[in-house]
Phi, psi and omega in degrees: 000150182288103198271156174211142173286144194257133161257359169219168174244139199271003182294164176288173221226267184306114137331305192283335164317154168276148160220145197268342261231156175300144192264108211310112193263133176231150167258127168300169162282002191224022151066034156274191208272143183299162186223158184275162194266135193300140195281001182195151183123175155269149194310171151272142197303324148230135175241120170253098160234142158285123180275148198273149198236120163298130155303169160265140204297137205285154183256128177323143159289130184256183196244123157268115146026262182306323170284352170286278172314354146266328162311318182325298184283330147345307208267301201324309175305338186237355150261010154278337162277330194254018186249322194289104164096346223237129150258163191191152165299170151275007164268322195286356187283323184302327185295324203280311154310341174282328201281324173303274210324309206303328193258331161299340181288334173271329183294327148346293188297297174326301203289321197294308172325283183335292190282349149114025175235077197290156165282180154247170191300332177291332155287332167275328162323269176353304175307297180314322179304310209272348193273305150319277217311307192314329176287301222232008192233259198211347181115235183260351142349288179314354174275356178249332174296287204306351189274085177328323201262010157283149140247359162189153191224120171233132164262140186210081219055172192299318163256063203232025211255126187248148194249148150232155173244168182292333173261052139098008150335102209239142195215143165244169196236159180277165206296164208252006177198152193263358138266142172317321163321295197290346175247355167277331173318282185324297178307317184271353160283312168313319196270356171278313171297358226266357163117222223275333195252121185327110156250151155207192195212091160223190202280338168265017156206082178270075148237168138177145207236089191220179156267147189272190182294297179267035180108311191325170187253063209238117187258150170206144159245130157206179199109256182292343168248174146001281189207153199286111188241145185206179206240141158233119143284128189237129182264104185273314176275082178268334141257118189196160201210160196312291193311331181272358171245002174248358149157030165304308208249096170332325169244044169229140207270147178312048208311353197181146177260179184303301201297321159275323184288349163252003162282336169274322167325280176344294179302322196274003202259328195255040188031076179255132189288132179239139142263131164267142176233174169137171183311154149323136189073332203310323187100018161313267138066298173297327206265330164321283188305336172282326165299329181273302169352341187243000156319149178268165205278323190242039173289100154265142185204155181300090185283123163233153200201155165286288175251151180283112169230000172273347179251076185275163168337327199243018170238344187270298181337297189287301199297058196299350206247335175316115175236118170263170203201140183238122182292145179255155112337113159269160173225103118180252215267155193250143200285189189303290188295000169104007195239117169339154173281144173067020171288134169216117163254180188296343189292334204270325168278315165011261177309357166279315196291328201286285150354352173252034204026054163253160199283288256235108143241129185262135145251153211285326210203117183251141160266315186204212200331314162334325244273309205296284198295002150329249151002307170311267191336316202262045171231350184221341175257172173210087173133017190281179185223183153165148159273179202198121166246142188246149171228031157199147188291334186267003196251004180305318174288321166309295165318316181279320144012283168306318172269008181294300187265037168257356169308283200169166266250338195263005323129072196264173176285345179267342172275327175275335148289003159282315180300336161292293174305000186255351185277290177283139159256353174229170136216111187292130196229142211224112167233134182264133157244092166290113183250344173330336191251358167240061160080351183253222191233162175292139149271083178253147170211152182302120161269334202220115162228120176253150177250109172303130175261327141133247198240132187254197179297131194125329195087021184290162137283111114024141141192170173236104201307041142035253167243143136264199199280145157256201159338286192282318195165323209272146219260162168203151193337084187262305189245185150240141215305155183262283185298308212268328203305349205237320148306329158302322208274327160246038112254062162050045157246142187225077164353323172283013176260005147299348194294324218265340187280302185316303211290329179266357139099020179240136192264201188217097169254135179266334150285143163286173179236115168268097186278147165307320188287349148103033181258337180232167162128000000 
């Protein structure tokens, strides 16, 4: 027999304790017959005791594929006969696909029983998901949509799959198709599904850019690159409010402190133009939704967006007056001006939105030439909104600037600071810290809320740093506003009550920020 050395004693502790535990056995060095191992002492110098064996944790049921696109195809072919001549809702069309799926899925099950392989109930659940994702979701994907704890998915062919989680984790995943065919299929299907405005991924529009069903963002290419790639951004914080980013809510990052969140309460109370500028990822986005959260419930105003993500379910509930507009894709042949037929861009909804007698126009996002007809609307408007990406709170003026002239030939640079300066009043600036690649985590927060002053000598835009940077990074009471005060000041906000902060150079942050490099916290 084999002797192996004991590093621990495997014994109870509590003497007074009950132990459940097996009567522990030792073989001596002279082979005599095991003895029970003594309730006090020291063990013998080698022992063969038996150790308790953790089970292994039961294994995911896996799936074949392939019979899933074949049920798949099964249940279409057969909602489609029950669809054939028939008017019906779309809910009674969903009842009626859960009701199919469940009975092709069991006959399966049946037939599998039958040849001596019965499934288990987890498998056959499984199957049905997956058999639903094929029809009405993404395939296999959709097990990663569904995953909270994801916050971006790059895809870079079907078996390429890279994960980040929200705390800043990386992971790759198994493959989400078994071809690159079979994963431009899964994209041109998403884009068919894609709502009320025509998307699609062909060979004369290898792009595309929409929203899924559960908010997420999904950009895709093929074609023109290597093998067919798409991007999922997942807006995990999809509801939200001034108060939950500023330390209400625990499993949200401290994005602003009270002292800002009641200064922008204010700006929107008194219809102050706002742009969020900052990086890709930065949490515009959030900080957008959270501000329109403070719209009054029978306010109407405009939403405009290339795809929809500002308007989830429980804000089209409270906002009842809210009319969002989606921008279209043109498709085939291009008109007389250079443009796909039946292309509405954002720039091309603007003047529809100034027509619907509304204060507030929000756009989700300007990349370009919108930017101008933007700029107008909020020269005329009170309370519009829009984000801008930036990678410094001072390229910002720059950045509009740059899309300003991609309007077009008549569009000088001194005409785009005027308009910008005559247009905004506030720009909330958003900063990401990726610490992920030395063990930590992203950091986003407001850093910079500047007040447009407008355009000063030189032909500048003007503004005044509000809030700046403190200590840690996070912005805190640095002037007190100029141009804005007397508006703020009839909804009751009284901008001097930051004086005592400016003077002690500090903010009311409710977490400390803990960095890797060990510089703050």
């Amino acid at each position: 027999m084999r002797f192996e050395p004991v590093y621990s004693d495997p014994r109870p502790q509590d003497p007074d304790a009950p132990s459940t535990a097996p009567i522990w056995q030792v073989v001596p060095h002279n082979g005599h017959r095991p003895v029970p191992l003594p309730s006090s002492g020291p063990l013998p110098p080698y022992a063969v005791v038996p150790q308790p064996v953790t089970p292994p944790a039961p294994s995911r049921p896996r799936v074949d594929f392939g019979v899933v696109r074949e049920l798949r195809r099964e249940l279409s072919e057969r909602l489609t006969l029950w669809q054939r001549g028939r008017e019906f809702s779309p809910a009674e069309e969903d009842v009626e696909r859960a009701r199919l799926a469940v009975a092709v899925v069991s006959e399966y099950a049946d037939s599998t029983r039958r040849a001596g392989t019965p499934m288990s109930a987890a498998e056959e659940r499984m199957l049905l998901d997956q058999v639903n994702a094929e029809l009405v979701g993404l395939g296999r994907l959709q097990t990663l949509l569904v995953d909270n704890s994801i916050e971006e998915v790059h895809i870079l062919g079907c078996d390429s799959v890279r994960i980040t989680r929200r705390n800043g984790g990386v992971e790759w995943a198994e493959p989400i198709a078994d071809s690159d065919e079979e994963m431009v299929e899964i994209l041109q299907a998403a884009a068919r599904r894609a709502g009320a405005t025509e998307r699609s991924l062909s060979t004369s529009k290898p792009t595309l850019d929409l929203q899924l069903p559960d908010g997420s963002r999904l950009a895709a290419v093929f074609l023109v690159s290597h093998r067919p790639y798409a991007v999922i951004r997942k807006h995990n914080t999809v509801e939200v409010t001034l108060d939950e980013i500023s330390g209400a809510r625990a499993d949200l990052d401290e994005m602003l402190d009270v002292l800002i969140r009641d200064f922008l309460r204010a700006a929107m109370r008194a219809g102050l133009n706002i742009m969020v500028a900052g990086l890709a990822g930065a949490g515009k986005t959030t900080i957008i939704r959270a501000l329109m959260d403070e719209i009054p419930a029978d306010e109407p105003y405009v939403l405009l967006e290339e795809s929809r993500e500002l308007l989830p379910a429980r804000r089209g509930r409270k906002h009842r007056a809210v009319m969002s507009f989606e921008s279209r894709e043109g498709h085939g042949d291009r008109g007389p001006d250079g443009r796909p037929a039946g292309e509405v861009t954002i720039a091309d909804l603007i003047p529809v939105a100034l027509r619907m007698g509304v204060l507030r126009i929000i756009v989700g996002e300007v990349r370009s030439r919108e930017i101008v007809p933007m700029l107008q609307a909020m020269t005329t408007s009170r309370g519009s909104m829009c984000t801008i990406h930036a990678r410094t709170p001072a390229g910002v003026s720059e950045r509009i600037i740059e899309l300003a002239l991609a309007h077009g030939r008549e569009m000088t640079v001194e005409q785009a600071r005027r308009m910008a300066g005559n247009a905004l009043d506030l720009i909330v600036y958003v900063t990401i810290e990726d610490e992920t690649a030395i063990g930590g985590r992203k950091h986003r927060f407001v850093s910079h809320v500047e007040e447009v002053i407008g355009v000063g000598e030189g032909n500048r835009i003007t503004t005044t740093t509000v809030f700046g940077p403190g200590s840690d990074g996070r912005a805190v009471p640095r002037h007190l506003p100029e141009r804005v005060r007397e508006q703020l000041l009839r909804v009751g906000y009284d901008a001097r009550l930051l004086t005592r902060y400016i003077e002690a150079g500090t903010g009311a942050w409710r977490r400390a920020r803990h960095s890797r490099l060990g510089m703050f916290g």
